[in-house]
C-alpha positions as a Python dict, from the first residue, in 0.01 Angstrom:
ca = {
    (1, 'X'): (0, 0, 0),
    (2, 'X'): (204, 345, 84),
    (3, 'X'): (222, 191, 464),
    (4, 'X'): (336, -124, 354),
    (5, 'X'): (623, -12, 137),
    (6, 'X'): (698, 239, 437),
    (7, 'X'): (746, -56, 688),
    (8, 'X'): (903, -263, 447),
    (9, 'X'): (1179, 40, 395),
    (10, 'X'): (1160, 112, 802),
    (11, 'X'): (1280, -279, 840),
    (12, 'X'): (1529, -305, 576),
    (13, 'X'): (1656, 59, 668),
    (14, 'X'): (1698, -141, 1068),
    (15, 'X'): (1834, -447, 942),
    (16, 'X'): (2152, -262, 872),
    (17, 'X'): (2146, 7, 1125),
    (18, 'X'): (2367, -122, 1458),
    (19, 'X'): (2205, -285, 1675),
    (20, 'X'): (2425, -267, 2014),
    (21, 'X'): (2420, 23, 2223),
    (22, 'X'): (2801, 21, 2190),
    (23, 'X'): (2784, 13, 1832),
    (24, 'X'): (2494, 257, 1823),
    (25, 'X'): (2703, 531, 2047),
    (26, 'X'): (3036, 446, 1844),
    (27, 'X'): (2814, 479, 1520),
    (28, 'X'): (2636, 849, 1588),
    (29, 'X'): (2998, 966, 1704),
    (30, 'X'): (3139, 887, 1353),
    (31, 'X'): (2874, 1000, 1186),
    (32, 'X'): (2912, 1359, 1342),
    (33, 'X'): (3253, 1410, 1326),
    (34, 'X'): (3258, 1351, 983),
    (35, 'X'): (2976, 1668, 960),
    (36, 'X'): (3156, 1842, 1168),
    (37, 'X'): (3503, 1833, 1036),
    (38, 'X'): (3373, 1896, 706),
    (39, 'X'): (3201, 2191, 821),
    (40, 'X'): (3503, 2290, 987),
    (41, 'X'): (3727, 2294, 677),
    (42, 'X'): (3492, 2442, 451),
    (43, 'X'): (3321, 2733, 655),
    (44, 'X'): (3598, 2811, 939),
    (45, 'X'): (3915, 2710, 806),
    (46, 'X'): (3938, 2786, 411),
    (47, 'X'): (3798, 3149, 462),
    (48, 'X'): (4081, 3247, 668),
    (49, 'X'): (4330, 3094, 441),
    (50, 'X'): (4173, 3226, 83),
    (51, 'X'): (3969, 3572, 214),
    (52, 'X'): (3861, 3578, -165),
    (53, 'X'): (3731, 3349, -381),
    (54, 'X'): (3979, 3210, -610),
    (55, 'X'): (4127, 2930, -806),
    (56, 'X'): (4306, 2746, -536),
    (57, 'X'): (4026, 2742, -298),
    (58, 'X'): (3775, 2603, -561),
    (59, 'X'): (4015, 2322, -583),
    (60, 'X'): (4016, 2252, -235),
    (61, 'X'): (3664, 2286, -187),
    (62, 'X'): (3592, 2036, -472),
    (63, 'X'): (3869, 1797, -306),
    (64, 'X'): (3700, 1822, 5),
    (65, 'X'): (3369, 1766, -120),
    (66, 'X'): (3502, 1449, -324),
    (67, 'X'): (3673, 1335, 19),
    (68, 'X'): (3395, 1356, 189),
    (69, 'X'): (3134, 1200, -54),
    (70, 'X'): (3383, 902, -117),
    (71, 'X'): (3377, 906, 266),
    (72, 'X'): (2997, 914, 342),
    (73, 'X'): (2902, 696, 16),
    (74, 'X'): (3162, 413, 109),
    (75, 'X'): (3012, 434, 441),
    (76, 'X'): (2680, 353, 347),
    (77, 'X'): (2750, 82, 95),
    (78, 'X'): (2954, -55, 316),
    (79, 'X'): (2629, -107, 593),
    (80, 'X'): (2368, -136, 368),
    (81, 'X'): (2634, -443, 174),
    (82, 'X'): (2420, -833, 301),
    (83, 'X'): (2668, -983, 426),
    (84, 'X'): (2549, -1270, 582),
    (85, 'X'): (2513, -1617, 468),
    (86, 'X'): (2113, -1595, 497),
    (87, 'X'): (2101, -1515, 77),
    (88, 'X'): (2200, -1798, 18),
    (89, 'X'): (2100, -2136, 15),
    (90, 'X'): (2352, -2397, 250),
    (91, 'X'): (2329, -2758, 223),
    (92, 'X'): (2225, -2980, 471),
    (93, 'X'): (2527, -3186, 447),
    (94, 'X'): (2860, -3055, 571),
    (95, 'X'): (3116, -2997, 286),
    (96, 'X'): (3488, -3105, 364),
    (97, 'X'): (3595, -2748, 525),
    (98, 'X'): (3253, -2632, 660),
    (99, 'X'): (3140, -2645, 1002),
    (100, 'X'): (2848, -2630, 1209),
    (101, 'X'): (2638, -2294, 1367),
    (102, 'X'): (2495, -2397, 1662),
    (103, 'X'): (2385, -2062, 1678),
    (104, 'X'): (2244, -2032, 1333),
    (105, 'X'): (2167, -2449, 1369),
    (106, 'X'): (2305, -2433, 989),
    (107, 'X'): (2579, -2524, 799),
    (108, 'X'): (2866, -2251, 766),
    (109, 'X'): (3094, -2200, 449),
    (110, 'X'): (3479, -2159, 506),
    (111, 'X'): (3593, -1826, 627),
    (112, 'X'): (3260, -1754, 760),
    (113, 'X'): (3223, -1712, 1159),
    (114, 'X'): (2933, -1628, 1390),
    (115, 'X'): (2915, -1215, 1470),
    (116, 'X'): (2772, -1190, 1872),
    (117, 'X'): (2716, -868, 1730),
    (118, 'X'): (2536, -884, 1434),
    (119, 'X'): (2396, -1210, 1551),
    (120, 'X'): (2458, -1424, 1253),
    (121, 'X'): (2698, -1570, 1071),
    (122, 'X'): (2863, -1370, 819),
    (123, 'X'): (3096, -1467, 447),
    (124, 'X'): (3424, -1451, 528),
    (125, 'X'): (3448, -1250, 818),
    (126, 'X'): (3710, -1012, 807),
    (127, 'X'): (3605, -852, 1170),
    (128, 'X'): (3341, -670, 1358),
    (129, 'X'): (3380, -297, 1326),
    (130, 'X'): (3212, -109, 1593),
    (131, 'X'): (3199, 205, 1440),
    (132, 'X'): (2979, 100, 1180),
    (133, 'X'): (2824, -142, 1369),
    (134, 'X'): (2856, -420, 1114),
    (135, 'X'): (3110, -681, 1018),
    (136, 'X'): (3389, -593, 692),
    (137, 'X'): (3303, -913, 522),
    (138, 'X'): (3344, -1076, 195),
    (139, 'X'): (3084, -860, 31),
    (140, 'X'): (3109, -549, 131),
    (141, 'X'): (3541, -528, 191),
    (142, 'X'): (3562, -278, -83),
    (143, 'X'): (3365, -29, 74),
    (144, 'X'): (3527, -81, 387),
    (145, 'X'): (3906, 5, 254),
    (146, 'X'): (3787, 328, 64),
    (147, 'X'): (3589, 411, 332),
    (148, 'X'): (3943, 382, 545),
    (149, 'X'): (4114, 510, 239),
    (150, 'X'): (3959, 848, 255),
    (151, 'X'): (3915, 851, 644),
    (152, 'X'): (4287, 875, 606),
    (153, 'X'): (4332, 1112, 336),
    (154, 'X'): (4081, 1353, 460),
    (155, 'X'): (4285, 1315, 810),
    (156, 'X'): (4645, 1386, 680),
    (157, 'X'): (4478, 1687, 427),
    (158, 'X'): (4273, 1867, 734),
    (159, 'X'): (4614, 1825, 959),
    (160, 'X'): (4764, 1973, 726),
    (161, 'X'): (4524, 2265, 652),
    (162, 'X'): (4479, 2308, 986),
    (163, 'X'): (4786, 2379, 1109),
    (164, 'X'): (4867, 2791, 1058),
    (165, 'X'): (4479, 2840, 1164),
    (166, 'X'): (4491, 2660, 1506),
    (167, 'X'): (4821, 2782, 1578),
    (168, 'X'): (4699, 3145, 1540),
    (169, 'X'): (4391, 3050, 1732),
    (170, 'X'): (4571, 2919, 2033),
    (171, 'X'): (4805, 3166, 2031),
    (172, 'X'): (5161, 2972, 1969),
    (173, 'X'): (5313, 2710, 2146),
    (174, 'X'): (5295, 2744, 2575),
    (175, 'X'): (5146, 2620, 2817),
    (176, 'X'): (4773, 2749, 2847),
    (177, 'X'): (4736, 2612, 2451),
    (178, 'X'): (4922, 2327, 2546),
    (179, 'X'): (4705, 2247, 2807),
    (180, 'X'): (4333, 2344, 2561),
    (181, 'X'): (4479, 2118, 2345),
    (182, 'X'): (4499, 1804, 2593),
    (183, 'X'): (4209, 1927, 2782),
    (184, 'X'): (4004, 2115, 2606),
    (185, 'X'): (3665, 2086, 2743),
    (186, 'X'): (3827, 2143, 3120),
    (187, 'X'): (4007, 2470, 2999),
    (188, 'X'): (3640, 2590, 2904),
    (189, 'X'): (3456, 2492, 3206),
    (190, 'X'): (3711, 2669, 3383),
    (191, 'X'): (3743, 2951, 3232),
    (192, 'X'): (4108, 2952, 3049),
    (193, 'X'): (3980, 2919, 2702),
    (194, 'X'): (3701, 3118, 2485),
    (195, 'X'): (3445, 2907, 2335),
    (196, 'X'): (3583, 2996, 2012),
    (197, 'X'): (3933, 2807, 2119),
    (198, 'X'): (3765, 2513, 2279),
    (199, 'X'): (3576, 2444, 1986),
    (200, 'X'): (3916, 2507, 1719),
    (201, 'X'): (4097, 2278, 2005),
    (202, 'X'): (3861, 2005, 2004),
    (203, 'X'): (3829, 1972, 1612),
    (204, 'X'): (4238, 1979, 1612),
    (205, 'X'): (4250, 1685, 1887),
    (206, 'X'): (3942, 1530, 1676),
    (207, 'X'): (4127, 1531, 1346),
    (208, 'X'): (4462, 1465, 1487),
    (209, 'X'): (4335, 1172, 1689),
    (210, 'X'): (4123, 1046, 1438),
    (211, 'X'): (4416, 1042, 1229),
    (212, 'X'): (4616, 843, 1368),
    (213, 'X'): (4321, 581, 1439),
    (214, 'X'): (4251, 608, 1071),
    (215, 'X'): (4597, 601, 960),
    (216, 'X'): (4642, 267, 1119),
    (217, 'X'): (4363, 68, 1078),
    (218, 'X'): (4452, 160, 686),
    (219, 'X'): (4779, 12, 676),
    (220, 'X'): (4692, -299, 921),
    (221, 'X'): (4351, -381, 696),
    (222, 'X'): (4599, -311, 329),
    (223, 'X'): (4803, -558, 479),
    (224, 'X'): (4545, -793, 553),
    (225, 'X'): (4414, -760, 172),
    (226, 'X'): (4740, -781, 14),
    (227, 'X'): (4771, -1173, 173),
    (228, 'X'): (4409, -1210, 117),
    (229, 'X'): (4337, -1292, 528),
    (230, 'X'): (4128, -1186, 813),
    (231, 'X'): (4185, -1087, 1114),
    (232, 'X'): (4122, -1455, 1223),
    (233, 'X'): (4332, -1603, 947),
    (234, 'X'): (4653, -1312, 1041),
    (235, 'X'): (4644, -1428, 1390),
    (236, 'X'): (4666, -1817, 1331),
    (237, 'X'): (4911, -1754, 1057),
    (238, 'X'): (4681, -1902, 844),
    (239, 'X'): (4761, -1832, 479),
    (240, 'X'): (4592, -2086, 205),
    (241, 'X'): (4396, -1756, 13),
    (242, 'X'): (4704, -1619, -33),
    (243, 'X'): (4666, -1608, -463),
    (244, 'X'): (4953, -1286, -526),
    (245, 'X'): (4879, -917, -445),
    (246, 'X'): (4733, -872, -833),
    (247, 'X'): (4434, -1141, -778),
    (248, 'X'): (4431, -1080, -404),
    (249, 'X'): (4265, -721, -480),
    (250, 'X'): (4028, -878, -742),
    (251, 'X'): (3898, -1074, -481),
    (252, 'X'): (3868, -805, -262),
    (253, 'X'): (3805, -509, -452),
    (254, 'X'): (3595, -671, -729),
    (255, 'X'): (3696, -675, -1108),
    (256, 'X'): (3748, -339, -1136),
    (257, 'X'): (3982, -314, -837),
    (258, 'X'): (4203, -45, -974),
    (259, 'X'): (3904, 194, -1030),
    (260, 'X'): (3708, 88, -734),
    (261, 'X'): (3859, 448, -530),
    (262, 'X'): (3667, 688, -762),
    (263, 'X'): (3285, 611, -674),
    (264, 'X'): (3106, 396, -433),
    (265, 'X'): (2856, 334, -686),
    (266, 'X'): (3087, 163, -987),
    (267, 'X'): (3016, -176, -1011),
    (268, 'X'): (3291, -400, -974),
    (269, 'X'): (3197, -696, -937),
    (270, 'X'): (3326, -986, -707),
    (271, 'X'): (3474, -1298, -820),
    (272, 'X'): (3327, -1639, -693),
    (273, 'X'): (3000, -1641, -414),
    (274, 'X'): (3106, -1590, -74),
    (275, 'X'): (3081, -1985, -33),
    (276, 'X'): (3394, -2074, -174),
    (277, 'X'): (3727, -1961, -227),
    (278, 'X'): (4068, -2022, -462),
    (279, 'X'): (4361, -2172, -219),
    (280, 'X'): (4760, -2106, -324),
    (281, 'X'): (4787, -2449, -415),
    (282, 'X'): (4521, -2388, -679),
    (283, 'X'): (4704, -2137, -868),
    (284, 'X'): (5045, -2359, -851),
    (285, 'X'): (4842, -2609, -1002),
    (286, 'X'): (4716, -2412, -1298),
    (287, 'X'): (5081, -2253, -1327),
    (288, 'X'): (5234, -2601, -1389),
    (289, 'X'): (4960, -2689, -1628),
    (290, 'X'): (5057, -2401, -1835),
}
């Protein structure tokens, strides 16, 4: 029985795991740079700021710590989210707007798409993300934009904290820091920068790079949600979903949407199945009947 349920939690645990090597490498990289800057802030950065324990660093410790839960929790949900169409049962006749898998050799609802990736076809694809090795999709696009939410607020805060420390650290602006902090892992091999510097450098070109990544896949995916589109739909201009910002995060977010930020774990939950969607001209409709 104990083996059962222990293969049974081995093959779920896999089924959202990524499966590519790509993915896989991308995946693990994430994973411990989000360790590692934590660990960074908490155990090398705030001591030199606060050498005593006080008020202010107990608040930044507890924002960090909510950051980075929000962060990690959004994460999982996000991968452990089904998001394919294999839940639920398609009809054998194609519905005006479906089309045909060959891949699958099923029907597939509107907004859905085959993933290579994830090899199946997935509810309203929004795209592949490699990083997590799985596709931001209809049911799991909530924890996607928090997890991007705090991925950005964590990388704007740490820039931010980080600044004095890693300035000290390298020593000012000129050219030996200028060059740890483009190169950092050369400047050690060579023997222009401590270990101590080369590891401060890399977490500063981690954070700062990360950043920016972060930074803009936030604003590019907010817009997406705000017009209710996926990447597909953005690049073919498509806009039918399009229902007003105010119901276009209700369909994303859930029924909760405005609280959605606080916990990966409140339930908010989603309006409609994954197999069929409100267009604009639905809502014009139901405006002129009022």
């Amino acid at each position: 029985m104990d083996t059962t349920m222990s293969e049974g939690f081995i093959r779920r645990v896999r089924q959202f795991l990524p499966k590519s090597r790509g993915d896989k490498v991308a995946f693990a990289f994430l994973v411990v740079c989000i360790h590692l800057i934590f660990y960074f802030e908490q155990f090398r950065v705030l001591p030199e700021i606060y050498h005593q324990p006080c008020l202010a660093s107990y608040l930044h410790t507890a924002f960090m710590v909510f950051v980075y839960i929000n962060t990690v929790g959004n994460l999982f949900m996000m991968m452990n989210v089904d998001t394919t169409t294999g839940s639920h049962v398609l009809p054998s006749v194609l519905k005006p707007g479906w089309h045909f898998c060959a891949s699958c050799e099923a029907n597939s609802p509107p907004r859905s798409f085959h993933c290579w990736e994830c090899s199946t076809c997935v509810l309203k694809r929004i795209h592949h993300c490699t990083f997590t090795g799985n596709c931001a999709a209809w049911a799991n696009e909530r924890y996607y934009m928090v997890f991007l939410l705090y991925m950005s607020v964590g990388a704007v805060y740490t820039n931010v904290m980080n600044f004095d420390y890693v300035w000290d650290v390298m020593g000012g602006l000129n050219m030996k820091s200028f060059l740890t902090m483009l190169a950092p892992l050369v400047m050690w091999l060579a023997g222009a920068a401590k270990a101590h510097t080369f590891f401060v450098s890399l977490m500063s070109m981690i954070c700062l790079i990360g950043g920016a990544f972060s930074l803009i896949l936030f604003y590019f995916h907010t817009k997406l949600t705000l017009m209710n589109r996926t990447v597909f739909e953005f690049n073919k201009r498509i806009g039918d979903y399009d229902l007003g910002w105010r119901q276009n995060l209700e369909q994303a977010f859930g029924t909760r949407w405005p609280w959605v930020w606080l916990f990966p774990l409140l339930p908010s939950p989603l309006p409609g199945n994954g197999l069929e969607f409100p267009v604009s001209s639905d809502v014009s409709e139901a405006v002129k009947d009022m």
